[in-house]
N, CA and C atoms as a LAMMPS dump frame, in Angstrom:
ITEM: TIMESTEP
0
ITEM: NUMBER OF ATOMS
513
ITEM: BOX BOUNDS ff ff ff
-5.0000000000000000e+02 5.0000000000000000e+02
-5.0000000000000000e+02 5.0000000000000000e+02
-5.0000000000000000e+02 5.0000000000000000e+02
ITEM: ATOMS id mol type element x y z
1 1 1 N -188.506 302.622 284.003
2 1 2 C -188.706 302.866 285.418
3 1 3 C -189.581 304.092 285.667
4 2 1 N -189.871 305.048 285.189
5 2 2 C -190.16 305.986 284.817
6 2 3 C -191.615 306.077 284.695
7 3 1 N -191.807 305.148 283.758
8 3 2 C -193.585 304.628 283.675
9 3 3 C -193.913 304.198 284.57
10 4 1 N -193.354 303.205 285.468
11 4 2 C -193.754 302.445 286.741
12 4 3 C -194.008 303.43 287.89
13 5 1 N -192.925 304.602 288.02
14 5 2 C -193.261 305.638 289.251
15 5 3 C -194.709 306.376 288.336
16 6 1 N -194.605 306.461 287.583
17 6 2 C -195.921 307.447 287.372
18 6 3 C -197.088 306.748 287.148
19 7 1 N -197.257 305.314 287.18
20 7 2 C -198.217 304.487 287.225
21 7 3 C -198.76 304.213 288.375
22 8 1 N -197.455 304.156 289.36
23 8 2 C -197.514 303.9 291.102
24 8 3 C -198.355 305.264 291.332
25 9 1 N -198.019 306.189 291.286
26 9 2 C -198.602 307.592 291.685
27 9 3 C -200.068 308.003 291.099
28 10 1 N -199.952 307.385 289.638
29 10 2 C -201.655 307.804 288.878
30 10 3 C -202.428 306.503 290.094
31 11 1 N -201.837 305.845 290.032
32 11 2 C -203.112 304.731 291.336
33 11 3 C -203.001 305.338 292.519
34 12 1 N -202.606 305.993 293.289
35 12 2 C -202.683 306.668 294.358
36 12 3 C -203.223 307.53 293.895
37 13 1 N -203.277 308.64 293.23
38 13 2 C -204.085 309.579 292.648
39 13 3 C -205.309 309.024 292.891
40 14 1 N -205.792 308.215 292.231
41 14 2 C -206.854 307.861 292.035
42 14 3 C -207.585 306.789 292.932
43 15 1 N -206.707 306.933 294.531
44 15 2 C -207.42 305.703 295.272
45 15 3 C -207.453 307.582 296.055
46 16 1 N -206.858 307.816 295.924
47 16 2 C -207.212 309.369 297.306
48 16 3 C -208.201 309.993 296.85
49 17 1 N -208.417 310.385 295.143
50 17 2 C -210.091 311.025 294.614
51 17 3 C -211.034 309.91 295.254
52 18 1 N -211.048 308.801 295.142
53 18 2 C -212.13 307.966 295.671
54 18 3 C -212.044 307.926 296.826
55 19 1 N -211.491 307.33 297.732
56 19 2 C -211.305 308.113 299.43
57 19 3 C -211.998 309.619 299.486
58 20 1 N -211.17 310.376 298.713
59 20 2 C -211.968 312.121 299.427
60 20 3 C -213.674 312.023 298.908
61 21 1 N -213.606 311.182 297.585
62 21 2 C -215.206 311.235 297.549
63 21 3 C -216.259 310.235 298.377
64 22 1 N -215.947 309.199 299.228
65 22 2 C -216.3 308.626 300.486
66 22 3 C -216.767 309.391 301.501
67 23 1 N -215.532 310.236 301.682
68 23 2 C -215.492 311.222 302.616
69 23 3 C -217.079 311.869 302.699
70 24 1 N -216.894 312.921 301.453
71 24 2 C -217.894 313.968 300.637
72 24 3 C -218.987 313.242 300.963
73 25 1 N -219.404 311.811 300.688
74 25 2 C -220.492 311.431 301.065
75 25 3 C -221.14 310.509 302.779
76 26 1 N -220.171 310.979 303.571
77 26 2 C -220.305 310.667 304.889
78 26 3 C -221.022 311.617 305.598
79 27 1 N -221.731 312.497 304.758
80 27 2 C -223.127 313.916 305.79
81 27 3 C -222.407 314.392 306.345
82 28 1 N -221.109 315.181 305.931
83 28 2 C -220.009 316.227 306.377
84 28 3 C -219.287 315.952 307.542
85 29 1 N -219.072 314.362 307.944
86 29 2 C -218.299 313.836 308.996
87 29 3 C -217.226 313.752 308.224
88 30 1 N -215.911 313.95 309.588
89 30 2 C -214.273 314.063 309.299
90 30 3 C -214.013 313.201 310.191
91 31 1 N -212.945 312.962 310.163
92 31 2 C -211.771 312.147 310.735
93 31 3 C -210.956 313.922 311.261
94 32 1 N -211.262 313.802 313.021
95 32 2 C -210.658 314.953 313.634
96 32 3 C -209.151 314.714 314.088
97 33 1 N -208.72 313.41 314.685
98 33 2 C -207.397 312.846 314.8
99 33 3 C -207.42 311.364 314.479
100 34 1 N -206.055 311.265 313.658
101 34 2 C -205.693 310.088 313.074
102 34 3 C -204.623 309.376 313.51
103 35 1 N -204.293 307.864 314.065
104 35 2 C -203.388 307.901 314.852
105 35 3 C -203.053 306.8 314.279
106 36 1 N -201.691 306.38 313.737
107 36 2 C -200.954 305.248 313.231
108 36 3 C -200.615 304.494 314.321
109 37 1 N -200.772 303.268 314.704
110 37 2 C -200.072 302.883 316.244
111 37 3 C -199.025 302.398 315.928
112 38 1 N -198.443 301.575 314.614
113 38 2 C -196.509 301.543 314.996
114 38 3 C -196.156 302.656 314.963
115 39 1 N -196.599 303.868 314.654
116 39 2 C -195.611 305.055 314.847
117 39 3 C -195.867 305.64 316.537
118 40 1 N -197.2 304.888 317.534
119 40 2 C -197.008 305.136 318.544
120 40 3 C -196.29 304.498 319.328
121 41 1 N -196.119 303.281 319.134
122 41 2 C -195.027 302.35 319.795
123 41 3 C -193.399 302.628 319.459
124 42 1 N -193.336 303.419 318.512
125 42 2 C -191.724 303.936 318.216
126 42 3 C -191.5 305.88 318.112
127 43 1 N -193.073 306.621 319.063
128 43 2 C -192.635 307.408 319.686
129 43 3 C -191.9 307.601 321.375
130 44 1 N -191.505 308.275 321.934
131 44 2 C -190.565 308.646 322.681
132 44 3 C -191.971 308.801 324.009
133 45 1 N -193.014 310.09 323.203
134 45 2 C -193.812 310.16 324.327
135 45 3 C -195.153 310.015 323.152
136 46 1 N -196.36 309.784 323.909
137 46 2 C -197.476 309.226 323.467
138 46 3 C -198.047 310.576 323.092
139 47 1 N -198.741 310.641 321.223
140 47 2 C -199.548 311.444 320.657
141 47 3 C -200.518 312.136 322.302
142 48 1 N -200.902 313.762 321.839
143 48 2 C -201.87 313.83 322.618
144 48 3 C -203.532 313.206 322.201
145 49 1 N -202.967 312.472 320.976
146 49 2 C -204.633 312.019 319.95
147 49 3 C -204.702 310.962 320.671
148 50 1 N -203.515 309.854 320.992
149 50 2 C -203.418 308.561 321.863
150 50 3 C -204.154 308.58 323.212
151 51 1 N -203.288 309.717 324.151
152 51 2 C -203.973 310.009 325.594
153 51 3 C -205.383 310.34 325.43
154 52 1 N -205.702 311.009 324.361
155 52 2 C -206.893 311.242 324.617
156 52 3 C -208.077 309.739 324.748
157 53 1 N -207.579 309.579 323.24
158 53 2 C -208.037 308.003 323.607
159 53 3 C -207.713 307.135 324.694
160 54 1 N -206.954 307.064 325.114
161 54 2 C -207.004 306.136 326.251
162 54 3 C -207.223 306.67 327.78
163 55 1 N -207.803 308.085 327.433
164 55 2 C -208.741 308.624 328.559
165 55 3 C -210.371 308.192 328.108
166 56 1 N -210.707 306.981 327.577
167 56 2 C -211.752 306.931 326.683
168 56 3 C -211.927 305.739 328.234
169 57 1 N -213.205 305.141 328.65
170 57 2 C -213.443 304.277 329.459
171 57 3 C -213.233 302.895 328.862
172 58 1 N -212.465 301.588 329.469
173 58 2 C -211.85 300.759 329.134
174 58 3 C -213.193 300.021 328.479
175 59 1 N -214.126 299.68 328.806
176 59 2 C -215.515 299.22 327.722
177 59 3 C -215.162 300.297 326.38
178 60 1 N -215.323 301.558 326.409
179 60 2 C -215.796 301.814 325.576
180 60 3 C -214.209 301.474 324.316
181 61 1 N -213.153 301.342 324.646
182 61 2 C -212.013 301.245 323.897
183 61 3 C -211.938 299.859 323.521
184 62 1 N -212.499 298.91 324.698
185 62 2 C -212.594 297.096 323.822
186 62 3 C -213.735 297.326 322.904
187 63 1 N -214.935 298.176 323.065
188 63 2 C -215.703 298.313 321.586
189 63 3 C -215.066 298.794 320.436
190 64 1 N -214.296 299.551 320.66
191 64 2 C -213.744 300.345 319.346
192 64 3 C -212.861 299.601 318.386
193 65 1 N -212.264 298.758 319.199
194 65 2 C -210.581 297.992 318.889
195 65 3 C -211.587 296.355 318.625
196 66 1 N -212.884 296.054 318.758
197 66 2 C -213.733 294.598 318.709
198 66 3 C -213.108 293.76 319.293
199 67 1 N -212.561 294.53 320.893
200 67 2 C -212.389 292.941 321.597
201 67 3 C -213.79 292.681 322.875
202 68 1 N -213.482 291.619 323.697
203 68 2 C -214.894 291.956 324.511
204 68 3 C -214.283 292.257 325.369
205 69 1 N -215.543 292.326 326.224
206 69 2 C -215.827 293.122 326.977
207 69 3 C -215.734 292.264 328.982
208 70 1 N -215.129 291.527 328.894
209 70 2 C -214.377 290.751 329.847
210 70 3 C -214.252 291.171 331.126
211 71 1 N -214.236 291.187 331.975
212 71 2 C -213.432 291.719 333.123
213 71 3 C -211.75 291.318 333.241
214 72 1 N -211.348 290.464 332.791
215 72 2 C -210.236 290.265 332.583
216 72 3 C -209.747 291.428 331.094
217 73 1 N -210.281 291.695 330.293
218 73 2 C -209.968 292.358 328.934
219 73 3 C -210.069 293.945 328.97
220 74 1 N -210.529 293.909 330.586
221 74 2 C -210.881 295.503 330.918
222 74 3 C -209.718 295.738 331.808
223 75 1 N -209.224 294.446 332.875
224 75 2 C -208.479 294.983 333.595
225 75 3 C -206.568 295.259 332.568
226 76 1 N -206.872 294.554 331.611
227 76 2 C -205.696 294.14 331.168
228 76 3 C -205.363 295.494 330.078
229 77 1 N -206.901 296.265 329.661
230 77 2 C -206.72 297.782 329.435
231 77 3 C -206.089 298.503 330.253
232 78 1 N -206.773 298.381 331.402
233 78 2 C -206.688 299.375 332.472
234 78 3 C -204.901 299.667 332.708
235 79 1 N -204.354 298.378 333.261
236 79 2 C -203.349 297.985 333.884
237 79 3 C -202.031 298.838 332.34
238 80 1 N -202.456 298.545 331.023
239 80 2 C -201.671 298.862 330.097
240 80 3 C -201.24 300.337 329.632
241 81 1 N -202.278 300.551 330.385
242 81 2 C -202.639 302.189 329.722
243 81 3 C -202.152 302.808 331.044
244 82 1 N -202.191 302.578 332.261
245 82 2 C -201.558 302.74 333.528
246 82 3 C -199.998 302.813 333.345
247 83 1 N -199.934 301.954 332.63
248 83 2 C -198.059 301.662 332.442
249 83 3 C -197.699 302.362 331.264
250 84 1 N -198.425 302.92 330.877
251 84 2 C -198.163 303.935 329.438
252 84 3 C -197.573 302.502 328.548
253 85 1 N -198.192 301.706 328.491
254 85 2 C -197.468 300.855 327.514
255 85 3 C -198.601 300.051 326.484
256 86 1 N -199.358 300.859 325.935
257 86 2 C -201.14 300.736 325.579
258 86 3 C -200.752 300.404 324.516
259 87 1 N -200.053 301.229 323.502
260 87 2 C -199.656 300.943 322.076
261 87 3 C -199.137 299.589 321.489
262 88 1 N -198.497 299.181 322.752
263 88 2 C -197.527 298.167 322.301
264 88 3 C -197.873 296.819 322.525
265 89 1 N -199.063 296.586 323.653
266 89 2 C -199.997 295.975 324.232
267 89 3 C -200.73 295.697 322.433
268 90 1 N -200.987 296.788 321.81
269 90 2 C -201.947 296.577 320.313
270 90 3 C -201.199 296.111 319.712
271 91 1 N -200.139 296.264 319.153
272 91 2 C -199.093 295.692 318.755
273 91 3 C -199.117 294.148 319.327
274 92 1 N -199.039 293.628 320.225
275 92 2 C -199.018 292.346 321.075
276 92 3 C -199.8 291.679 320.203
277 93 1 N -201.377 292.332 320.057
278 93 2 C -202.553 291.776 319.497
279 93 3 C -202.597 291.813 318.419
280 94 1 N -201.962 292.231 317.375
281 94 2 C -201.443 292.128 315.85
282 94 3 C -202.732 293.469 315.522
283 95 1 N -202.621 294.737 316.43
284 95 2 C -203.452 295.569 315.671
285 95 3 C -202.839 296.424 315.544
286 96 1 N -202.329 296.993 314.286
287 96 2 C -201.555 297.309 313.81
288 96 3 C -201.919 298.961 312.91
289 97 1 N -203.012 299.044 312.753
290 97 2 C -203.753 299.559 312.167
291 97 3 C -203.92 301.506 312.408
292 98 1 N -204.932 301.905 312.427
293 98 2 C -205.096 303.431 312.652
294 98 3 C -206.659 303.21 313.315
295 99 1 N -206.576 304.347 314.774
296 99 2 C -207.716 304.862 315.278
297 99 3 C -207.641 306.14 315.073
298 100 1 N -209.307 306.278 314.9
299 100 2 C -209.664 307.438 314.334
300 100 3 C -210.846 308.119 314.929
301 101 1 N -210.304 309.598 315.535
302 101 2 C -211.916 310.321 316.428
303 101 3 C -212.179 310.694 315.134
304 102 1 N -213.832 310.413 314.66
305 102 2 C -214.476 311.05 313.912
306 102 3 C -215.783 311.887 314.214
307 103 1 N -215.416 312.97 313.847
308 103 2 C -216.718 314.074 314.094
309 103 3 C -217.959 313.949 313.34
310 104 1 N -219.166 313.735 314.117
311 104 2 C -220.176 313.477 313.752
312 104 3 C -221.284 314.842 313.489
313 105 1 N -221.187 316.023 312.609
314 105 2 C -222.459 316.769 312.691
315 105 3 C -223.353 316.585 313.003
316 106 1 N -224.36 317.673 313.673
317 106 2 C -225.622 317.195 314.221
318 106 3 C -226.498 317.797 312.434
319 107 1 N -227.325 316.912 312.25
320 107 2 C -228.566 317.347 311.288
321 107 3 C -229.49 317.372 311.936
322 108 1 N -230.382 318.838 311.48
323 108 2 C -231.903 318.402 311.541
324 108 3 C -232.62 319.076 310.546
325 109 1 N -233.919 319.72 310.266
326 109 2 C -234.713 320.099 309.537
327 109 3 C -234.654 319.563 308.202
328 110 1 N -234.939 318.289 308.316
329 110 2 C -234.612 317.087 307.15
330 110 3 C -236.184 317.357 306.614
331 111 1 N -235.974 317.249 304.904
332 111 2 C -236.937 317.718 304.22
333 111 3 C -237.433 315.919 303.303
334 112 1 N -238.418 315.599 303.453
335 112 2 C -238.908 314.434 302.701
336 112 3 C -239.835 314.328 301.858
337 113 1 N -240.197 313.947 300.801
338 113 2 C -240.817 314.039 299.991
339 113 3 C -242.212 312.875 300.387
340 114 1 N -243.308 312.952 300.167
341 114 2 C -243.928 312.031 300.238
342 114 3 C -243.936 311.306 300.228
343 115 1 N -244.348 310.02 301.316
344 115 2 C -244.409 308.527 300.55
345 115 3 C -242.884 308.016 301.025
346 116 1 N -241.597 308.92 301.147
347 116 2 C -240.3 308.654 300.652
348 116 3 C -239.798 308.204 302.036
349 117 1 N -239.076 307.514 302.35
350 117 2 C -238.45 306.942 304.007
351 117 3 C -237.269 308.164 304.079
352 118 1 N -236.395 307.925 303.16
353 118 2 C -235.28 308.788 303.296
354 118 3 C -235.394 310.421 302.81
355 119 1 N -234.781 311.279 303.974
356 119 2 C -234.829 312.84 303.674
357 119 3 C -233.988 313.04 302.444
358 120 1 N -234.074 314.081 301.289
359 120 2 C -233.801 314.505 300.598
360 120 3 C -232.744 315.097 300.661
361 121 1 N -232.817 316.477 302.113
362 121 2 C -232.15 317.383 302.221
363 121 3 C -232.569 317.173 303.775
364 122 1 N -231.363 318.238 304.068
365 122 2 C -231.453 318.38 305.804
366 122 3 C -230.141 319.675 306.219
367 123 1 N -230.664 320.432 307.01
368 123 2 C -229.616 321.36 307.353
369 123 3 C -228.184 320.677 308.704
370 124 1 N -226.76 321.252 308.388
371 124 2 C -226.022 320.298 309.052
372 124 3 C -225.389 321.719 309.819
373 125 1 N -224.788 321.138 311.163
374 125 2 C -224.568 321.891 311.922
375 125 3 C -223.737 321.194 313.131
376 126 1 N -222.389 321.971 312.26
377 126 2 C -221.101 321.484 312.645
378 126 3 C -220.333 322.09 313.808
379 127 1 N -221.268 323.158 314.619
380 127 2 C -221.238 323.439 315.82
381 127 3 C -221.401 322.067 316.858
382 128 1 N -222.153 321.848 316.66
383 128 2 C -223.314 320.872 317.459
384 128 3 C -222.625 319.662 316.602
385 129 1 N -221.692 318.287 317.108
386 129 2 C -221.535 317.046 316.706
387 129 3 C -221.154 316.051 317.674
388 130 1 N -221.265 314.776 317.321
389 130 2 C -221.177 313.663 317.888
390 130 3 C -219.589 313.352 317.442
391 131 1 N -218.898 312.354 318.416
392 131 2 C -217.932 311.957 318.737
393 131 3 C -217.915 310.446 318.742
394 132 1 N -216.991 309.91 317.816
395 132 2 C -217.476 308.668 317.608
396 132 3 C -215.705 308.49 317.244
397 133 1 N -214.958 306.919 317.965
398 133 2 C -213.789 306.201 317.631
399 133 3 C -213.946 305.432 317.022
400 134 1 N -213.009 304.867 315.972
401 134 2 C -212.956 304.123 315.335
402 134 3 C -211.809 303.368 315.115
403 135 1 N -211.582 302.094 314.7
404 135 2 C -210.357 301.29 314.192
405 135 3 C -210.499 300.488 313.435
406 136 1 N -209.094 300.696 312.638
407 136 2 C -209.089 299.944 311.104
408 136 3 C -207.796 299.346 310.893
409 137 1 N -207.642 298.315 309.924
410 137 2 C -206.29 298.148 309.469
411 137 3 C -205.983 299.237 308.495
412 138 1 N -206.805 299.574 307.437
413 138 2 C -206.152 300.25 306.461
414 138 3 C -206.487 301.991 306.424
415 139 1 N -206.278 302.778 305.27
416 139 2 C -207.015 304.094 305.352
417 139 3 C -208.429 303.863 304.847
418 140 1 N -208.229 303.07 303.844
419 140 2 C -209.711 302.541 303.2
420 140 3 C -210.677 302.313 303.825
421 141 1 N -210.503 301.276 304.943
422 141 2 C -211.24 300.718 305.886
423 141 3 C -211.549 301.583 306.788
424 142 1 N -210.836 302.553 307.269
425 142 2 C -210.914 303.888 307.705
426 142 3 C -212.298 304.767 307.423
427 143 1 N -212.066 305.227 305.894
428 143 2 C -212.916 305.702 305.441
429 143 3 C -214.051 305.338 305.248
430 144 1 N -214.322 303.83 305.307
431 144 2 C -215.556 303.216 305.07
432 144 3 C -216.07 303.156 306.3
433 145 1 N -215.591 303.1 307.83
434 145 2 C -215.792 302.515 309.077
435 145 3 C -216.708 304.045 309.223
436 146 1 N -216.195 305.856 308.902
437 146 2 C -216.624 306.946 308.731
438 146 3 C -217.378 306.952 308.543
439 147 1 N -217.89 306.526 307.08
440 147 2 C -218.936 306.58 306.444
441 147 3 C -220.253 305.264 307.126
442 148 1 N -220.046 304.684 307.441
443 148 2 C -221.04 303.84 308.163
444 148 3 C -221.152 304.706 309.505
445 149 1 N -220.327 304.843 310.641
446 149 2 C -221.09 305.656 311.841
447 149 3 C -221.831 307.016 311.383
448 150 1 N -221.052 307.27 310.306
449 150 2 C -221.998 308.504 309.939
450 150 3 C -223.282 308.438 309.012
451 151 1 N -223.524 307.317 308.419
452 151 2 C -224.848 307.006 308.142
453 151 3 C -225.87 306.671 309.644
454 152 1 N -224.971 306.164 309.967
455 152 2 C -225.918 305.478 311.527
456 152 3 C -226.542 306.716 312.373
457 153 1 N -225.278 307.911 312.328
458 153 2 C -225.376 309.019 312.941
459 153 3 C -227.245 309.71 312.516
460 154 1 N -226.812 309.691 311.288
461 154 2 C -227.353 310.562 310.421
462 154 3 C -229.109 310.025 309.905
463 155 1 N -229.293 308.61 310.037
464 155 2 C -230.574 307.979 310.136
465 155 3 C -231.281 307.709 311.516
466 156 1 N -230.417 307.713 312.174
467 156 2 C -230.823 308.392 313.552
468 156 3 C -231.783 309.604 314.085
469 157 1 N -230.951 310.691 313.62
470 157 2 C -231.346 311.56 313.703
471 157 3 C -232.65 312.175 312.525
472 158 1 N -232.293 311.65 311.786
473 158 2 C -234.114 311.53 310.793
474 158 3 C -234.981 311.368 311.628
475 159 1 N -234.541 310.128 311.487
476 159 2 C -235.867 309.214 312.882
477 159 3 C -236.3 310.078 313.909
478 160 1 N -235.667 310.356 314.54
479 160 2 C -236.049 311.01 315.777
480 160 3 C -236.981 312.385 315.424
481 161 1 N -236.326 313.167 314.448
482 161 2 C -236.783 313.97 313.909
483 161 3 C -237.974 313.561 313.466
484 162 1 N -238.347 312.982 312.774
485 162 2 C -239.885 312.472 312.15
486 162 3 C -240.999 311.559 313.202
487 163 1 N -239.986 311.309 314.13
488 163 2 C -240.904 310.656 315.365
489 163 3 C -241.507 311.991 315.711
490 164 1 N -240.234 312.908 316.504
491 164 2 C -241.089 314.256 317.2
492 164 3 C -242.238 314.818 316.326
493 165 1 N -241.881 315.105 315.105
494 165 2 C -243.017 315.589 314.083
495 165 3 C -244.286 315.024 314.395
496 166 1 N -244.211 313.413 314.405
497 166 2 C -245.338 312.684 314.153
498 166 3 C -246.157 312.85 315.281
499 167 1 N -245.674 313.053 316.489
500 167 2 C -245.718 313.377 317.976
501 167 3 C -246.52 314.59 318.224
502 168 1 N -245.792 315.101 317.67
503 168 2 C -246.499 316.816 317.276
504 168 3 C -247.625 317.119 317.061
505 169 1 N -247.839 316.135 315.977
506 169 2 C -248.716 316.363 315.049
507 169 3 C -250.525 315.329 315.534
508 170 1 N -249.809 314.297 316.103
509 170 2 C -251.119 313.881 316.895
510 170 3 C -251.536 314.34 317.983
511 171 1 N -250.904 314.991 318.484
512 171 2 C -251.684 316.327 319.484
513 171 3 C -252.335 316.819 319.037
């Protein structure tokens, strides 16, 4: 029995080094609040990470959660989150999962090598970030959902950056 707990634990070990190194490579985006929703449906009063979210505009929370965007699917936000009964409403919908505010750093002074599409290097500046929700079933999925807005974040802001340059520069 003995081998089995320390086998159970070396695989968790080793799914959390790969998770934190996901992380490491998301261009210094975090996960700022993490919110389990059966543990919001079997609190007393609602996370302030919850309210915050569901001070989020009812479009922008059927994007987050991939339902549409309805007028019926907005009012049926609206009306849930009115009744403080939002959590359980997800629950209804078999989403079961974790939302997650993730902090987006702002980059700029991205350095490229010739010829090359993608910057090398770029200075990050974690004063200055973007705000981006997310939802997942798992932590995994979590971490991967991170790492994609924060690529999106982050090729974005290249772009723009190398547009203005280019802008610049034909003046």
């Amino acid at each position: 029995m003995v081998s089995v707990c320390y086998h159970f634990g070396l695989i968790h070990t080793k799914m959390n080094k790969y998770l934190f190194n996901k992380i490491e490579q998301a261009h210094s985006a975090y996960f700022e609040n993490l919110i389990f929703i059966a543990n919001e449906v079997c609190r007393e009063r609602q996370s302030e990470a919850f309210e915050e979210f569901t001070e989020l505009e009812p479009v922008k929370i059927a994007k987050v959660l991939g339902w549409n965007e309805k007028e019926s699917t907005l009012k049926m936000i609206e009306e849930s989150i009115k009744e403080k009964e939002f959590a359980t409403t997800l629950l209804q919908y078999d989403l079961t999962g974790f939302i997650a505010e993730c902090h987006l750093p702002h980059h700029s002074g991205f350095r490229f090598n010739e010829g090359e599409e993608r910057p090398w290097a770029s200075s990050v500046h974690c004063g200055t970030l973007r705000v981006a929700w997310v939802y997942a079933e798992s932590i995994g999925e979590l971490v991967e959902k991170l790492e994609e807005v924060a690529e999106n974040f982050y090729v974005e802001s290249y772009e723009k950056e190398r547009s203005e340059l280019s802008t610049a520069k034909a003046e």
